[in-house]
C-alpha positions as CSV (number, residue, x, y, z in Angstrom):
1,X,-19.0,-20.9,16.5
2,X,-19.6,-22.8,13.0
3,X,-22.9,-20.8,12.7
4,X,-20.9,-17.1,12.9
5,X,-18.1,-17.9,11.3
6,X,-20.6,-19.6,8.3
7,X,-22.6,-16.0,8.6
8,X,-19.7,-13.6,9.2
9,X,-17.3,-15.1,6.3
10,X,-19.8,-16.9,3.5
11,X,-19.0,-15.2,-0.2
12,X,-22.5,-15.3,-2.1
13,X,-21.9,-15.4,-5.5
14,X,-25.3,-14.4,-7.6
15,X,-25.0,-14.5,-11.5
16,X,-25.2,-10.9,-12.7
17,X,-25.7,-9.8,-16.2
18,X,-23.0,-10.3,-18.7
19,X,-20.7,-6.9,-18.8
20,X,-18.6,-6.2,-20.9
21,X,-15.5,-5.0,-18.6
22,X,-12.1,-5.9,-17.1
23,X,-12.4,-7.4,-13.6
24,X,-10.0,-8.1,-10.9
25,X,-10.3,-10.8,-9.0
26,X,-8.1,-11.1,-5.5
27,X,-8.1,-14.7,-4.7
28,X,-5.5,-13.7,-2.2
29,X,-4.9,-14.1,1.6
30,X,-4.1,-10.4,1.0
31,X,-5.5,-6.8,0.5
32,X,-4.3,-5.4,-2.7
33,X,-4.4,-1.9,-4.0
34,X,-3.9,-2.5,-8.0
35,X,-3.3,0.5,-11.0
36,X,-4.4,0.1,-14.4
37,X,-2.9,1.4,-17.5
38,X,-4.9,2.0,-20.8
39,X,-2.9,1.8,-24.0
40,X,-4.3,3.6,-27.3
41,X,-1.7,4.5,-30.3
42,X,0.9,6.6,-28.4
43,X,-0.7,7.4,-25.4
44,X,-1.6,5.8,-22.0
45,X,-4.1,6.6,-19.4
46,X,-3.2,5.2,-15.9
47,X,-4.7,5.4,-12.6
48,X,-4.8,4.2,-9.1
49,X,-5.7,2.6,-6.6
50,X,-8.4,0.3,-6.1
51,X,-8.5,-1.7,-3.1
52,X,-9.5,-5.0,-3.5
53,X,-10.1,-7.0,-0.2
54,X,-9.6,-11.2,-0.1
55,X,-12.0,-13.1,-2.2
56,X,-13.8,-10.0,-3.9
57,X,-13.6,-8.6,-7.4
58,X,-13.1,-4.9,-8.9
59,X,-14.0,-3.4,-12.4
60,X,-10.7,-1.7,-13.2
61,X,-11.8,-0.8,-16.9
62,X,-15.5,-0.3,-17.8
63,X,-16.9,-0.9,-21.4
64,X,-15.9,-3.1,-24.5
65,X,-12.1,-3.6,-24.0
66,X,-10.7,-2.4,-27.4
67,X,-7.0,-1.3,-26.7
68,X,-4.0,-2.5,-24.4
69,X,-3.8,-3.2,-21.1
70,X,-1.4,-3.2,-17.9
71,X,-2.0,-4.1,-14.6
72,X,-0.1,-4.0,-11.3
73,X,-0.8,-4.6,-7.8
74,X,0.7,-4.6,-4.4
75,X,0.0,-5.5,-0.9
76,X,-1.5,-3.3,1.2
77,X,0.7,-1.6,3.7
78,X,-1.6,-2.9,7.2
79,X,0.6,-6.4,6.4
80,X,3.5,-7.4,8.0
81,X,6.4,-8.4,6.4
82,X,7.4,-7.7,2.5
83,X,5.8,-5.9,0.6
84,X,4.2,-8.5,-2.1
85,X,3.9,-7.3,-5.8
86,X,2.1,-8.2,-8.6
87,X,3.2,-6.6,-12.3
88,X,5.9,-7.3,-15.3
89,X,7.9,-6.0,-17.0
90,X,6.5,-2.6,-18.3
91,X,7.8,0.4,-16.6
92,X,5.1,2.8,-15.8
93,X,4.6,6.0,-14.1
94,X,2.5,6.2,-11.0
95,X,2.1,7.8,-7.5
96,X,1.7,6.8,-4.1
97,X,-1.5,8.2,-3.4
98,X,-5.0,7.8,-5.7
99,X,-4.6,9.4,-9.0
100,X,-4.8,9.6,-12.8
101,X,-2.0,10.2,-14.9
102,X,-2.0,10.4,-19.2
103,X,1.2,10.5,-20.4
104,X,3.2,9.2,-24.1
105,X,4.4,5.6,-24.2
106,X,7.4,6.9,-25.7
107,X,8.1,9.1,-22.7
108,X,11.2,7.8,-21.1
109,X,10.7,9.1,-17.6
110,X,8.5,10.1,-14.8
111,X,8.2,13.6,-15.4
112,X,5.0,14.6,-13.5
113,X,5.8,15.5,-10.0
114,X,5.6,13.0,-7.2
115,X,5.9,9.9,-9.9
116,X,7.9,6.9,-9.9
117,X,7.9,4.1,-12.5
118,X,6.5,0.3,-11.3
119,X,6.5,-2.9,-13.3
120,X,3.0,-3.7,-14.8
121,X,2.6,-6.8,-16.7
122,X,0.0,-7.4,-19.9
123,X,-3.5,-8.1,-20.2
124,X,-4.0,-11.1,-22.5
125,X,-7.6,-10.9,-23.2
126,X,-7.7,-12.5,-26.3
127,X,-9.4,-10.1,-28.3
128,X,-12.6,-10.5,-26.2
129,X,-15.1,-7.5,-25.3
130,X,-15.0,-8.4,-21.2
131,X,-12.2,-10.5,-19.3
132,X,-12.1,-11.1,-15.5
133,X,-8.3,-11.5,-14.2
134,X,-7.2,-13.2,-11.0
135,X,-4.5,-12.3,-8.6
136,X,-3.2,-15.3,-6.6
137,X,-0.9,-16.1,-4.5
138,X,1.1,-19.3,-4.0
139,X,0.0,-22.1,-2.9
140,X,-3.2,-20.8,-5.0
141,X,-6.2,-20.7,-2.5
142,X,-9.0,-22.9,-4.3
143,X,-11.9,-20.4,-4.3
144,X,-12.6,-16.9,-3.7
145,X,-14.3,-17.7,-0.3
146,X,-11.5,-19.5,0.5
147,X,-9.4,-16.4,-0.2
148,X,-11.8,-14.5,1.7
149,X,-11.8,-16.2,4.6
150,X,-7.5,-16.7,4.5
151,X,-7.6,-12.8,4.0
152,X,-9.3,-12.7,7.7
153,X,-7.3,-15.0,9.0
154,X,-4.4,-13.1,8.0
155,X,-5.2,-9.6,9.0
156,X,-5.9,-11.0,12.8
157,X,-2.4,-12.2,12.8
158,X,-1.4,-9.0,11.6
159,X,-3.3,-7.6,15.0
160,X,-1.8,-9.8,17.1
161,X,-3.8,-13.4,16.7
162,X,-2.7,-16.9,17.1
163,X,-4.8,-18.6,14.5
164,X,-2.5,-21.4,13.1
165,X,-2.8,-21.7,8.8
166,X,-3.1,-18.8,7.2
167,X,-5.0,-21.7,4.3
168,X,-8.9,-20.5,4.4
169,X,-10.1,-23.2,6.2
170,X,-12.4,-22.4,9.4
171,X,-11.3,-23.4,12.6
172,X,-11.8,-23.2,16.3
173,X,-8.2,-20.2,17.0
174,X,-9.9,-18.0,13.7
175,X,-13.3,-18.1,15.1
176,X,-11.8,-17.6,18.8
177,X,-10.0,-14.9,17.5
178,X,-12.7,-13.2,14.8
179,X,-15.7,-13.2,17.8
180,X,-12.7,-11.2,19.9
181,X,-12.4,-8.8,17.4
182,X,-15.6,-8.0,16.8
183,X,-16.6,-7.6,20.5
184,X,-13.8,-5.3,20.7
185,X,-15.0,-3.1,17.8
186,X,-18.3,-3.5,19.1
187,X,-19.9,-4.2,15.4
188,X,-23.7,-4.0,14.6
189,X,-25.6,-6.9,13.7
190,X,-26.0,-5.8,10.3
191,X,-22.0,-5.0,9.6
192,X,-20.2,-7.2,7.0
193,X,-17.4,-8.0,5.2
194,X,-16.6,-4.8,4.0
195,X,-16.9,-3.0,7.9
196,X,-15.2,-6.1,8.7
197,X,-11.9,-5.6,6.6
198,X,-11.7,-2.2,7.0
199,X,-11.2,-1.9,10.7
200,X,-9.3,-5.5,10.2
201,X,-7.1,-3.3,8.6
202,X,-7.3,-0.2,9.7
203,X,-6.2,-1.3,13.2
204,X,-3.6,-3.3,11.9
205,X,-1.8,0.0,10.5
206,X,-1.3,1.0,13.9
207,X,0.5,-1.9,15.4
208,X,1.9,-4.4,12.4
209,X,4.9,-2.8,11.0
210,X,5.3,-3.6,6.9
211,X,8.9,-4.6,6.3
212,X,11.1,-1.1,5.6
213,X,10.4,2.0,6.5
214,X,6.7,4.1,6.0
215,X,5.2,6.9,6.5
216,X,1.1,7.7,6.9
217,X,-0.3,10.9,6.5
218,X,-3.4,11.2,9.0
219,X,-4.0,15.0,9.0
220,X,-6.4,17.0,5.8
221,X,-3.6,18.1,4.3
222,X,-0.6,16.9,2.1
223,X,2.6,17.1,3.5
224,X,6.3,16.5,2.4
225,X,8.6,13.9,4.2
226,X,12.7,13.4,4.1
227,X,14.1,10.4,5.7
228,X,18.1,10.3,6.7
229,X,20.2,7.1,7.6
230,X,23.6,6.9,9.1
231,X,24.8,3.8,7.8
232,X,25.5,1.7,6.5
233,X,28.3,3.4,4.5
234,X,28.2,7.1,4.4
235,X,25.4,8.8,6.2
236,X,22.4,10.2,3.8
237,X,19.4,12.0,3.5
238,X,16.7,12.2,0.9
239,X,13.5,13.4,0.1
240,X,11.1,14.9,-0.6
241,X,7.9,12.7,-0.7
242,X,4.7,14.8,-1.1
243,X,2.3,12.5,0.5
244,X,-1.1,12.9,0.2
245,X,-4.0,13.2,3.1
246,X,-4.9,10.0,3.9
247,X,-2.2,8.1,2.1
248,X,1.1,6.2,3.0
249,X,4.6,6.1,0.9
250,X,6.9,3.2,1.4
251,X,10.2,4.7,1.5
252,X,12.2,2.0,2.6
253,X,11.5,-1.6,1.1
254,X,14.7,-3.6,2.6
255,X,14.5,-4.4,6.7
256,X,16.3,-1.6,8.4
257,X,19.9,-2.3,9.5
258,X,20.6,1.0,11.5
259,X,18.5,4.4,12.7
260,X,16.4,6.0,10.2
261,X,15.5,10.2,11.4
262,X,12.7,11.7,9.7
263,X,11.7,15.6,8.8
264,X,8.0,16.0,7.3
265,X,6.5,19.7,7.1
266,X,3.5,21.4,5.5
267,X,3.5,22.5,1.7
268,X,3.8,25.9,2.8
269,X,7.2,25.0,5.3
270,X,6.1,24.9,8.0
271,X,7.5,21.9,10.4
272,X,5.6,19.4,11.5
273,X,7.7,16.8,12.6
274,X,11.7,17.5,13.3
275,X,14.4,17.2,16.2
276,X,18.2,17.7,16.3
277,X,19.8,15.2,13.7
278,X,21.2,17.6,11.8
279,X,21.4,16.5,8.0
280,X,21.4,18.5,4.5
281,X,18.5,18.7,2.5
282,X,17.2,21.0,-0.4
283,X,14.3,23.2,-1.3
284,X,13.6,20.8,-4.2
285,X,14.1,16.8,-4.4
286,X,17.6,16.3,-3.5
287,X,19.9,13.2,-2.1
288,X,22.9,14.2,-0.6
289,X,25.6,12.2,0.8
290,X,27.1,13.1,4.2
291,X,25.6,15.6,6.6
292,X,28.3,18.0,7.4
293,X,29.3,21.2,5.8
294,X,25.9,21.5,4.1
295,X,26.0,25.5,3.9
296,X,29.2,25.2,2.3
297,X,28.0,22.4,0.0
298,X,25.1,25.2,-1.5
299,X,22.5,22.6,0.6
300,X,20.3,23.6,3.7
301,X,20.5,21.9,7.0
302,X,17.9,20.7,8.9
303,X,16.6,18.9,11.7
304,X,15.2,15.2,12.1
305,X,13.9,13.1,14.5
306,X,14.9,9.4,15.0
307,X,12.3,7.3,14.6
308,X,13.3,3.7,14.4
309,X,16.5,1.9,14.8
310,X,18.7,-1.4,14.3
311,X,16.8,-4.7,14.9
312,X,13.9,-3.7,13.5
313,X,12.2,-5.1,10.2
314,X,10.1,-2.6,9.5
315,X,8.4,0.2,10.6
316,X,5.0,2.7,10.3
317,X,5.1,6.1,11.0
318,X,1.9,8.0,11.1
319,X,1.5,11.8,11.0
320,X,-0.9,14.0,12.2
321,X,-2.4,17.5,11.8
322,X,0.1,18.5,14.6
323,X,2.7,16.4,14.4
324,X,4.2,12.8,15.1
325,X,1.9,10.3,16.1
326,X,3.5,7.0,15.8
């Protein structure tokens, strides 16, 4: 069992030419997606996401480093619990899925569609031409394998595991627990880390629930999601959330404390997901409180379905090409 777990989860680190670039380095127990933003005079150039797995590194900016930098990073959404965040102080405008945005760093909002503004923190490189920056977590792991092998031991809790500290140590429930795995996804002799993580994770999206409330997009196609609540306080709906193919939004952040109904449909209109909540909504982005009188209000009513109720932390939804699938 020493001898796989030595083979499956050893980091090699070779020396590699000196580069002059900014590196990310995730010597967390977690998988981070993380969004750079590139500061010159009056404008910024930001973009996102790169996913960096447990005890591996990312070039987030290539070349010489001769401007300023933000960075922010978050958990990735296949964790239970929280949602943990890296960043600052520095409002800046991003999306939920993969993109690229240049906007003015005098701008005062999120203009582009589908944005929101996160916290990103500074980049003190100290002037050099190359800087390698670490994410960690607390208490701090000691090494990047140590991270890598915590960020396995973590993403088999989060499929259903018992295997004691989450501290990247090996022991005899992680490599119980990693040999079941890999049986079960019936892996090659030549698949490694990165095959490894990636079903790690992607199987974890389907039965860990991240604390609040989100929705996946598993079709081709974008799609636009609403959520409504009934309490506490005065019912309310909102949306919408264009959410890419392929991509999640986190709509919710706090654990739920009562039903939460959801409406999705294609860019086009056409449903994809509704039921007979009745709630208002608008062609446009729109939060309206209470759901009666909507016609009378100037406001459409619609359908949604419930999804998830009280009790729960959190919870995953996951659409597909015809519909609801989780």
């Amino acid at each position: 069992m020493r001898g796989v777990l030595f083979v499956i989860l050893l980091l090699v680190l070779l020396p590699h030419p000196a580069k002059a670039d900014l590196k990310l380095c995730n010597r967390t127990s977690y998988v981070l997606e993380a969004a750079t933003s590139t500061i010159k005079n009056t404008d910024s150039l930001t973009q996102g996401w790169s996913r960096i797995i447990p005890g591996d590194c990312a070039v987030a900016i290539k070349g010489p480093l001769a401007a300023s930098y933000l960075v922010y990073a978050h958990t990735s959404l296949a964790h239970a619990g929280p949602q943990r965040a890296w960043g600052g102080a520095f409002p800046v405008c991003v999306k939920d899925s993969d993109f690229v945005l240049h906007q003015a760093v005098t701008q005062p909002y999120c203009t582009a569609p589908d944005t929101f503004a996160l916290p990103f923190a500074p980049v003190n490189f100290k002037s050099r031409r190359d800087w390698t920056m670490d994410f960690d977590e607390t208490p701090a792991l000691p090494s990047l394998t140590a991270a890598q092998l915590a960020g396995v031991q973590r993403l088999l809790g989060d499929n259903g595991y018992k295997v004691g500290a989450i501290d990247g140590k090996p022991s005899k429930p992680t490599g119980v627990a990693l040999a079941d795995f890999r049986a079960k996804m019936k892996f090659k002799p030549g698949d490694g880390n990165d095959v490894l993580f990636t079903a790690l994770e992607k199987r974890a999206q389907t039965i860990s629930a991240p604390q609040g409330y989100a929705v996946c997009n598993d079709a081709a196609e974008p799609l636009l999601a609403a959520i409504a609540q009934t309490g506490p306080g005065k019912p309310s709906s909102r949306g919408w959330w264009r959410i890419a193919p392929k991509a999640c939004a986190r709509m919710l952040a706090t654990p739920l404390t009562g039903p939460v109904y959801l409406l999705a449909q294609k860019l086009g209109g056409a449903a994809l997901v509704t039921g007979n909540e009745k709630f208002c909504t608008t062609a446009i982005a729109f939060e309206v409180e209470n759901r009666g009188n909507c016609a009378a209000r100037g406001l459409n009513e619609s359908g949604f379905v419930s999804t998830a109720g009280r009790g729960l932390a959190g919870y995953l939804v996951h659409i597909g090409a015809q519909g609801l699938v989780r």
